[in-house]
C-alpha positions as CSV (number, residue, x, y, z in Angstrom):
1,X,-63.6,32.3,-8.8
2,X,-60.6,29.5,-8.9
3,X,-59.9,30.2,-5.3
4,X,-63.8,30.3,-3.8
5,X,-63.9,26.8,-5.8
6,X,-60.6,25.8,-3.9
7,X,-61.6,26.7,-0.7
8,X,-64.9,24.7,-0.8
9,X,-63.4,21.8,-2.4
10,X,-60.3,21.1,0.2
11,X,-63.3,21.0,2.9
12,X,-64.3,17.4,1.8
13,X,-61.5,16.2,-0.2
14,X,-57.6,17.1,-0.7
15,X,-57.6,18.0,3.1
16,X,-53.8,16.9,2.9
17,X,-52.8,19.2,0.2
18,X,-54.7,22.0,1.1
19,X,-53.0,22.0,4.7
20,X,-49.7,22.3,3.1
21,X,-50.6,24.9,0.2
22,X,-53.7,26.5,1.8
23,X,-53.8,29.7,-1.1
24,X,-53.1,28.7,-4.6
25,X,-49.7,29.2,-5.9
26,X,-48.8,31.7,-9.2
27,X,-45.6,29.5,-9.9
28,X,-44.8,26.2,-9.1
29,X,-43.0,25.5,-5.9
30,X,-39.8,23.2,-8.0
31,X,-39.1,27.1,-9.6
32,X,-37.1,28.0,-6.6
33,X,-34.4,25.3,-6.8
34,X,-31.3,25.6,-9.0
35,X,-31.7,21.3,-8.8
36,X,-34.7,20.1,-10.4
37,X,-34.1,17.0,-11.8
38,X,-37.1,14.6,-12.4
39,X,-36.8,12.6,-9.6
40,X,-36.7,15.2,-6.6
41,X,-39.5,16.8,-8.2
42,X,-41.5,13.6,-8.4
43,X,-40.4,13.0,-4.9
44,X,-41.5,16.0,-3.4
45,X,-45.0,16.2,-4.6
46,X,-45.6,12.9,-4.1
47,X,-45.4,13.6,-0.3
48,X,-46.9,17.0,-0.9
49,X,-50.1,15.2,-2.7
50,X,-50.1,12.4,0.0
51,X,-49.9,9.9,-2.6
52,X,-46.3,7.9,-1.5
53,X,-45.3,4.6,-2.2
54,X,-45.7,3.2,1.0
55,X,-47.3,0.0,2.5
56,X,-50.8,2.0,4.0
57,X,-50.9,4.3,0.6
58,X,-50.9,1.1,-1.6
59,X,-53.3,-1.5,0.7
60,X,-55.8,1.6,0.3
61,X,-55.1,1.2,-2.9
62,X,-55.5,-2.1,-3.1
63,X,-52.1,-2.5,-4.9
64,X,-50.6,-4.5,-1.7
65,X,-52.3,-7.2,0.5
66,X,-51.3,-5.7,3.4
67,X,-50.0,-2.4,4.6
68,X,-47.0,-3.6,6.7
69,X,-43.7,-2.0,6.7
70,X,-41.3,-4.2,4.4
71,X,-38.3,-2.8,6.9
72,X,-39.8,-3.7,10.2
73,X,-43.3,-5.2,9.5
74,X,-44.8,-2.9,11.5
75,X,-48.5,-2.1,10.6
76,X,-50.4,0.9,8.8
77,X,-46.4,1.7,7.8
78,X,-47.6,5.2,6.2
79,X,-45.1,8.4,5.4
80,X,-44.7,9.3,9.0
81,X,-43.7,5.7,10.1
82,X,-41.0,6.1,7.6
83,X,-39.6,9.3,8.4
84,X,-40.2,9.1,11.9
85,X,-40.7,5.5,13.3
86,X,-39.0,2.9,11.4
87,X,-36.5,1.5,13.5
88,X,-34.9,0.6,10.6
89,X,-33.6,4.1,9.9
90,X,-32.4,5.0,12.8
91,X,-29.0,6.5,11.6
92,X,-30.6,7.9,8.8
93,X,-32.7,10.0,10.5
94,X,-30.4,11.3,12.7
95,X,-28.9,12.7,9.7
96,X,-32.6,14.2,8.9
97,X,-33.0,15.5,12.2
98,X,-29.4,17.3,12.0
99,X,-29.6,18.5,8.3
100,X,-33.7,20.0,9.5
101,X,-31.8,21.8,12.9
102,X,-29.7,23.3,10.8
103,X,-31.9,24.8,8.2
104,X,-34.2,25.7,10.9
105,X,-31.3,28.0,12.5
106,X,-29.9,29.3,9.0
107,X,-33.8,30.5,8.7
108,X,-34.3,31.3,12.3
109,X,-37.7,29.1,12.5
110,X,-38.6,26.4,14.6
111,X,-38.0,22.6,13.9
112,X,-40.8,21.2,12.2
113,X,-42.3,18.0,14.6
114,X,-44.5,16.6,11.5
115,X,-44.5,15.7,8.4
116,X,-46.7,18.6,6.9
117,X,-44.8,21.0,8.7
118,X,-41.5,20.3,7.0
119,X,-42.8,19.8,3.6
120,X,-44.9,23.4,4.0
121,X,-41.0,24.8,3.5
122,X,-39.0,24.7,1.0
123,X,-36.1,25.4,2.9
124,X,-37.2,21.5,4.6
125,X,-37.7,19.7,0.8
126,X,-33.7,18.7,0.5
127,X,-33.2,16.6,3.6
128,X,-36.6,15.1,2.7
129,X,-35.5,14.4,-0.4
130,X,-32.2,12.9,0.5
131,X,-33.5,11.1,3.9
132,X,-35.8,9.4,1.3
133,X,-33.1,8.5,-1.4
134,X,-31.2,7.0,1.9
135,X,-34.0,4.7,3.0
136,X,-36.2,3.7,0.9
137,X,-35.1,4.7,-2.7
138,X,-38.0,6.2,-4.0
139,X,-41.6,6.9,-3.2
């Protein structure tokens, strides 16, 4: 009954979430890692969720007055303008890119191109999590 109500619900809302984590899980995801201090947790399903601390996530919000990046001032500076655009992490997300490759090949997968593809693996959350402690501190 819990999954029937799922799948009708993540039609109109939670379409985020329900694209990483399309069947419900028995155990938490965090249950996997040997590391699960409070802040990689938090971290994780924060960008899992959708619900970042990020310039476009807070003007929605309404927490902001305006949803430009506070690194570059680029406009509607959401998750994937972080990880992927910012100009302003350039060397950082070389790192990403390296640290992804190589779990990619150490799991014989392909290299996740977007943000919901690498954080539909938890092989992926690690560099995430570090690319974000490198950048911007905390989400």
């Amino acid at each position: 009954m819990w999954k029937d109500y799922w799948n009708i619900t993540t039609v109109n809302k939670g379409k985020w979430y329900a694209e990483l984590q399309p069947d419900l899980p028995t155990i938490p995801w965090y249950n996997r890692f040997k590391y699960t201090g409070r802040k990689f947790i938090t971290t994780i399903n924060r960008l899992r969720f959708g619900h970042c601390l990020v310039p476009a996530h807070l003007y929605r919000m309404k927490s902001v007055a305006d949803d430009k990046c506070t690194h570059c001032a680029q406009h509607n500076a959401d998750i994937n303008h972080i990880i992927f655009q910012c100009p302003s992490f350039g060397i950082q997300r070389l790192t990403l890119v390296s640290e992804i490759s190589d779990v990619a090949d150490e799991n014989s997968i392909s290299v996740p191109r977007r943000v919901q593809d690498l954080l539909t693996d938890v092989a992926f959350f690690m560099p995430l999590f570090k690319f974000i402690l490198n950048t911007v501190g905390k989400l």
